[in-house]
Structure formats: C-alpha cells, structure tokens
C-alpha positions in Angstrom: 132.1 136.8 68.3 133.0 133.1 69.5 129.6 131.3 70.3 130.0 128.4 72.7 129.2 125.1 71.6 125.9 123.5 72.1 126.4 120.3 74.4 124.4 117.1 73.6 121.8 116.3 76.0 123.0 113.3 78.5 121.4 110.3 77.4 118.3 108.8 79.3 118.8 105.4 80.7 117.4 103.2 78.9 116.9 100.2 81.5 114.1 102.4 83.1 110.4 102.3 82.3 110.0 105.4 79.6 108.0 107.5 82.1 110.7 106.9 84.8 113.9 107.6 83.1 116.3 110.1 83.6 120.1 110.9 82.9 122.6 108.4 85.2 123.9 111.8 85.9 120.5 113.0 87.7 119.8 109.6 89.2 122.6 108.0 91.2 126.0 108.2 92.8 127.4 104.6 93.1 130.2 103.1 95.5 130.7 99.3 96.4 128.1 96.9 98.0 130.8 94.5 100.1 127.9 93.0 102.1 125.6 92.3 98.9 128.4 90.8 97.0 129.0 88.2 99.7 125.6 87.1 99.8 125.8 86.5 96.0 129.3 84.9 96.1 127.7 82.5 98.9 124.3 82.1 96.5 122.3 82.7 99.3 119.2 85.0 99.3 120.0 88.8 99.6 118.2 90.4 102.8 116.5 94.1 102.5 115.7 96.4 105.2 113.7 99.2 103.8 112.9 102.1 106.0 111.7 105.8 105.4 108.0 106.7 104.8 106.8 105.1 101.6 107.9 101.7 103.3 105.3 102.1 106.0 102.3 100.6 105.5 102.6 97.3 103.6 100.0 94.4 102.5 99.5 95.5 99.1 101.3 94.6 95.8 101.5 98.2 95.0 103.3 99.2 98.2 106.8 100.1 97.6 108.4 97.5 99.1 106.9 95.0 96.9 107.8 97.4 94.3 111.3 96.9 95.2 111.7 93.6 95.9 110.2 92.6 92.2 112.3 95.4 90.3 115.5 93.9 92.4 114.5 90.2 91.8 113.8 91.4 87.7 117.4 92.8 87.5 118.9 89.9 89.4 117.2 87.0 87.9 117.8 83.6 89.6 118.7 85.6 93.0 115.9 85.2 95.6 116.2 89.1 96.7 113.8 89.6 100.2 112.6 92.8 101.3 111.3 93.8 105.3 110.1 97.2 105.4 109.7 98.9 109.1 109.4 102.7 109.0 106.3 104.8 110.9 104.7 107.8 108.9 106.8 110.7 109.4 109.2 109.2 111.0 112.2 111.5 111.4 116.1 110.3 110.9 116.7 110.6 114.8 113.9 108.4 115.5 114.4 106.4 112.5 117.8 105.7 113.9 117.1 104.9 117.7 114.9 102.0 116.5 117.6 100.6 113.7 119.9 98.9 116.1 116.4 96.5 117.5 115.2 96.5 113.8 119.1 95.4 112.5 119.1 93.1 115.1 115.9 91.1 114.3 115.8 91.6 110.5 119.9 90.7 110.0 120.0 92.4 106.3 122.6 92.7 103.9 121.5 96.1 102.6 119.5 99.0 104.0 117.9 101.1 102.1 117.1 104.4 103.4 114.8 107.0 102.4 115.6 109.8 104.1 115.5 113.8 105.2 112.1 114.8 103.6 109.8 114.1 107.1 113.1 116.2 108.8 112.5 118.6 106.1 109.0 119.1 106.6 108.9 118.9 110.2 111.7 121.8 110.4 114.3 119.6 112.2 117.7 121.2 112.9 119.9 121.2 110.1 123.3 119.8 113.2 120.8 117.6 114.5 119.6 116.1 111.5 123.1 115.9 109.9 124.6 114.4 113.0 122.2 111.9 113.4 122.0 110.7 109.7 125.8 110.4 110.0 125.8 108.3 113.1 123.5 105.6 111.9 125.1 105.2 108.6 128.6 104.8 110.2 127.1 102.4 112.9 125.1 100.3 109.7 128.6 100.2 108.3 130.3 99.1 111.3 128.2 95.9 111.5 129.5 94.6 107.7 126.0 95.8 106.6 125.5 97.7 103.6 123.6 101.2 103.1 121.7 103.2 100.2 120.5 106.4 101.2 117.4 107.9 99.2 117.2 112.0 99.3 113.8 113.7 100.0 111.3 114.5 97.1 111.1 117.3 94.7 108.1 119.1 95.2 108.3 123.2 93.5 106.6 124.4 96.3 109.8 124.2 98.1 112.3 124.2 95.1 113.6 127.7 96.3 113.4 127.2 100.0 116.8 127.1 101.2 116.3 125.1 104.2 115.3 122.0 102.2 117.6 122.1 99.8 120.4 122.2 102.5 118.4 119.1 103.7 118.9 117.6 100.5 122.8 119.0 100.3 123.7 117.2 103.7 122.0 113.5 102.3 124.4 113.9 99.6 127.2 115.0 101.8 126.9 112.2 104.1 126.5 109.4 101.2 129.8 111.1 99.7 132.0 111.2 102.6 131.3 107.6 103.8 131.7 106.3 100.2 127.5 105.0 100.0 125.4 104.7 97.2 123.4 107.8 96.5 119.5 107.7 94.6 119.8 111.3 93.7 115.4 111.2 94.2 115.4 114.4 94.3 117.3 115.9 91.1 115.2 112.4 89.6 111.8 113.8 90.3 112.9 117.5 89.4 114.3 116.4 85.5 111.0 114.5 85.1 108.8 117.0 86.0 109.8 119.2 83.4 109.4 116.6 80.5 105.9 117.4 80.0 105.0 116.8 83.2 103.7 118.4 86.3 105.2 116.8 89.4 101.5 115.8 90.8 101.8 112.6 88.2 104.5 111.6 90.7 103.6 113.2 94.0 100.3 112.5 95.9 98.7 114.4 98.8 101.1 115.4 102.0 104.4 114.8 99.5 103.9 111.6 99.5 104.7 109.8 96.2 101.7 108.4 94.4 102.1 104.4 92.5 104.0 106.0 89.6 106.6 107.9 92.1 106.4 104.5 94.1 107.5 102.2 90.9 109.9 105.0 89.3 111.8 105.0 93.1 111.9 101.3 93.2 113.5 101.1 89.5 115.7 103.9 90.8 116.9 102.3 93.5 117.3 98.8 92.0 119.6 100.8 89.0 121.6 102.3 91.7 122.4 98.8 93.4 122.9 96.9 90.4 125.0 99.3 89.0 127.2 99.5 92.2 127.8 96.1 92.4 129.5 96.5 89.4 131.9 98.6 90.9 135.2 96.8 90.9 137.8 95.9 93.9 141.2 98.0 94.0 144.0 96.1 92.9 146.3 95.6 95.4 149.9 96.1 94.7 152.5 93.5 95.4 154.6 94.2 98.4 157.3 92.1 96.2 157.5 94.1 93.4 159.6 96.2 92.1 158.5 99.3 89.5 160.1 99.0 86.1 161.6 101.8 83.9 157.6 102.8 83.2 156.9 103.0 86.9 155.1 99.8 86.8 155.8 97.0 89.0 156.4 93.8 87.0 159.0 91.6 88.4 160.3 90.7 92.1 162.4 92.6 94.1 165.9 90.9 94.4 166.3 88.6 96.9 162.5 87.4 96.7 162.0 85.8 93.5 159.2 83.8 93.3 159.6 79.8 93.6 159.2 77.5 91.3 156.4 75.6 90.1 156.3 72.9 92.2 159.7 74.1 94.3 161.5 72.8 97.0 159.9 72.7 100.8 
C-alpha cells in the first residue's frame, strides 16, 4: 500500500512575539499599499484611521491603537507612523460606514484599518446587507486614493461550527480578494493559536472582546500584514516600442522607432 507523504509543518513567523505567531499562511493575504508608499516616498508621516471595536475607547497605553501605532513605528523605524481611532462599541459595518465619509474627511488618512464583521455577526445582521455594505465602503475608501486593510471577526469555538458566522467570515475575505486589499486573516490567527496549548480565553475576554494579549497579537498582526504589502512590487510595464524577440521577449525597438541617440538631434 502507497502511504502519502507526511508534509512539514509551515513555519511560524518569526518576526512575531512567540505567543503571537502563526504560519504567514494563517495570518495574512497581502496586495499593494499605493497610498502608504507615497507618504514614505514624500517622507512625510503615515496617517492611520483605525476603526472596528477594539479601537473604541482610547486613553490608555494598552489600548489597541497605541498598540498599533508603536508595533507600526517599531517595524518602520525612522517613520513617524500616527494612528486616530473612531469606532463605537458594537458598531455594525452599515453604521461603521455611514460615519466614514465625515470621519475620512476630518482625519485625511493614508490607510484604514478595518476590523470588521464580528459585531454583524453577533448582532445577526443579514448576510446581503452586510456584504453589500462592507463592499461599498471599501470601494468608496479606494476611490478617494486612500488605502484599506480589512481585519475578519474573532475565533471564538463557541461559534466555530455555526454556519452563519463563518459565512460572515467567508464574505470579509471575499471582499478583500475581489478588490485586491490586504487581508489579517484574525480569525484563522486566533483559531491556530488556540490549539498550541492554549485555550482561546488567553486571547479573548468577556463579550468576545479580545483581552491585552489578543489586543498586542492583532496589532503585530496587522503591522506584519502592512509591512509585508508594501513590499509588494509594481507591474512592469511593457514598452509600447518593442518588439518580442525569437524567445517572446521584447528587447529591441520596433522598426521605424529606434531610440535616439545620447544626446541626439532636436
């Protein structure tokens, strides 16, 4: 009998505090940050708009917010990184989005980064409604040159087999995938962690909100997922002069356009 083979565990990342880390795999899907790069480019400081429910409530240095703000300003050393945060508890995506275009307007960020779908979750929202209105406000972020992170809802295993939520989930990731947005894969995060060992109460507090471990391992998570996705490169575009060789590969002018000389005529 042919036994299948045995595959290797994906390797933790190793950037991330050892009680926060997980597989890249399990913690982030990453597409380009236009709006971020810019603002570095022009070495001017990178504006953060934080919403979803562990942003509201600030004033402390363990709020997550501040979390954020000093795990992005540790990964981007020498970049002055700050962070607003405007969300009301159990705020739902709907809501969240009616008040974005005021908030957008006052705060002018270069990023937003949402947590998102687990208030929705909880408060039963429809699955159209919720989709629909997730959808619109990330397009309409877009639309204004500002970039967007979107941040699923928490693992919790009281829920782990509830369809309903983890269609919630499915549709965060569906929306970050079809308009080409970073992804923290929270979610999949907390639920690998949770069986290292660990119950998911040493991440999650009362009313599934995350307690100041869950807070710090988010804000790492979110920080990796940016820094990462700035890394993602431009596509090269093709010259319209070119011509393709015997490989395919376009490496010299067409004829009838070759390129001047240095220092050619006028």
């Amino acid at each position: 009998m042919k036994v299948a083979p045995v595959q290797a565990a994906e390797a933790l990342d190793q950037s991330l505090s050892p009680e926060c880390r997980v597989p890249g795999s399990k913690l982030y899907t990453l597409a380009k940050l236009n709006a971020v790069k810019a603002a570095l480019k022009e070495k001017r400081p990178i504006r953060v708009l934080s919403i979803g429910s562990s942003s509201a409530g600030l004033g402390t240095g363990s709020s997550y917010p501040v979390k954020l703000e000093n795990a992005l300003e540790s990964a981007l050393p020498d970049v002055q990184i700050e962070v607003e945060a405007r969300s009301l508890p159990g705020e739902v995506a709907s809501g969240a989005g009616e008040r974005l275009r005021t908030i957008v307007a006052e705060v002018e960020p270069d990023l937003v980064v949402w947590q998102v779908g687990t208030n929705d979750a909880l408060a039963r929202v429809d699955i159209d409604t919720f989709a629909e209105a997730l959808d619109e406000s990330v397009k309409w972020v877009m639309s204004h040159d500002i970039d967007i992170v979107l941040i699923d809802p928490v693992f919790t295993a009281s829920l782990a087999q509830d369809d309903y939520y983890n269609r919630m989930v499915g549709i965060v990731q569906e929306v970050a995938r079809r308009e080409a947005v970073p992804l923290v894969h929270r979610y999949a995060a907390m639920r690998f962690l949770s069986t290292r060992g660990n119950d998911e109460a040493h991440m999650l507090g009362r009313q599934f909100r995350l307690n100041d471990l869950g807070l710090r391992c988010m804000a790492e998570h979110a920080t990796r997922a940016i820094t990462l996705s700035l890394l993602q490169s431009d596509p090269v575009k093709p010259d319209p002069n070119a011509v393709p060789d015997r490989t395919g590969t376009a490496t010299r002018p067409a004829p009838g356009r070759e390129a001047a000389p240095v220092g050619g005529g006028n």
